[in-house]
C-alpha positions in Angstrom: -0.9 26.2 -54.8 -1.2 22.7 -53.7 -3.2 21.7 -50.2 0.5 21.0 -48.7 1.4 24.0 -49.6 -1.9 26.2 -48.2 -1.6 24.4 -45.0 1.9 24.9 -44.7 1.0 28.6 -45.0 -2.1 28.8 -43.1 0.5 27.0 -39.9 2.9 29.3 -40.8 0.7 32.7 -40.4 -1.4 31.0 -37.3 2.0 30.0 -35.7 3.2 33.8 -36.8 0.1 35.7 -35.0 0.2 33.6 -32.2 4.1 34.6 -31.8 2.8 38.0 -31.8 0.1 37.8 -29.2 2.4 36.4 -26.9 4.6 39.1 -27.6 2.1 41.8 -26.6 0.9 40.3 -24.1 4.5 39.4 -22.3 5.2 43.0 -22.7 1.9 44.3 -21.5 2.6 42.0 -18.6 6.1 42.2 -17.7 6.3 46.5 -18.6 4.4 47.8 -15.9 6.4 45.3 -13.4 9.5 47.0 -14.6 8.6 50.3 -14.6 7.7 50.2 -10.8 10.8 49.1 -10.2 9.2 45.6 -9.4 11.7 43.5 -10.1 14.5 45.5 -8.3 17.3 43.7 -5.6 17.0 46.7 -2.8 13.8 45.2 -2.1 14.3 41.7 -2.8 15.9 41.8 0.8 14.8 39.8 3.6 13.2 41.5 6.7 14.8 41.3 9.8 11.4 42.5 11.8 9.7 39.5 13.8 6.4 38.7 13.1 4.0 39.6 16.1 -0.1 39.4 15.3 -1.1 42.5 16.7 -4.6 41.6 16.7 -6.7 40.7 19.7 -7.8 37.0 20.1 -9.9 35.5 22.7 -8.9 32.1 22.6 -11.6 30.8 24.8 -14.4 32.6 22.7 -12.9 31.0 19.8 -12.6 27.4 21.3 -16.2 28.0 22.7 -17.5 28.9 19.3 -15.8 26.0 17.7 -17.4 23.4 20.6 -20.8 24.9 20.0 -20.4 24.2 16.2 -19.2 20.5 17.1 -22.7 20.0 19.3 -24.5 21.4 16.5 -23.2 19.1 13.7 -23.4 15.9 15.8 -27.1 16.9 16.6 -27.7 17.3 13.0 -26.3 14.2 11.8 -28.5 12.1 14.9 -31.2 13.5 12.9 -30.0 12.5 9.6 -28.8 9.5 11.0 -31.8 7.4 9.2 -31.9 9.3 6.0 -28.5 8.3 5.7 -28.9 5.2 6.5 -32.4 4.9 3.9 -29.9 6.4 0.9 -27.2 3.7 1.8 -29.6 1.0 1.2 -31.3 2.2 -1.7 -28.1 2.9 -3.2 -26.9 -0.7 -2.8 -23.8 0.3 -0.4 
C-alpha cells in the first residue's frame, strides 16, 4: 500500500469509529428521554397558573443587610485606599 493510500484508510476507520461513538452516545442520550415520555406534546403545554412566591421576605431585613455590607466595603476600601494607591504607582498607571 502506498502512504496515500494508508492515510486514506486510517481517515476512513477514525472517521468510521467516530461515526459510531456518536451514534451510541446520541442514543444513550436521547433513549431514556423518550422512554419517559420526555419529549411528549400533553406536556409541552403552557400553564395557565400565576406565579405567586410563596416564600416569606422581609424586605427591610434584606435592604438592612445589603446597607450594612455597603458600610462595610467602603470601610475597607478607606483602608486600602493607600495600598491601592502604592500598586498604581509602582505599576506605572
Amino acid at each position: 500500500m502506498s502512504s496515500s493510500t494508508t492515510k486514506a484508510t486510517v481517515r476512513m476507520i477514525a472517521a468510521s469509529f467516530a461515526a459510531g461513538v456518536s451514534a451510541m452516545m446520541l442514543v444513550g442520550l436521547v433513549a431514556p428521554v423518550v422512554a419517559q415520555g420526555g419529549l411528549s406534546m400533553r406536556d409541552a403545554a403552557a400553564s395557565t397558573r400565576e406565579a405567586r412566591p410563596n416564600i416569606g421576605l422581609d424586605v427591610a431585613a434584606v435592604e438592612a443587610q445589603l446597607a450594612d455590607a455597603d458600610r462595610t466595603m467602603v470601610a475597607m476600601r478607606a483602608t486600602t485606599a493607600d495600598e491601592m494607591q502604592r500598586l498604581q504607582a509602582l505599576s506605572g498607571r
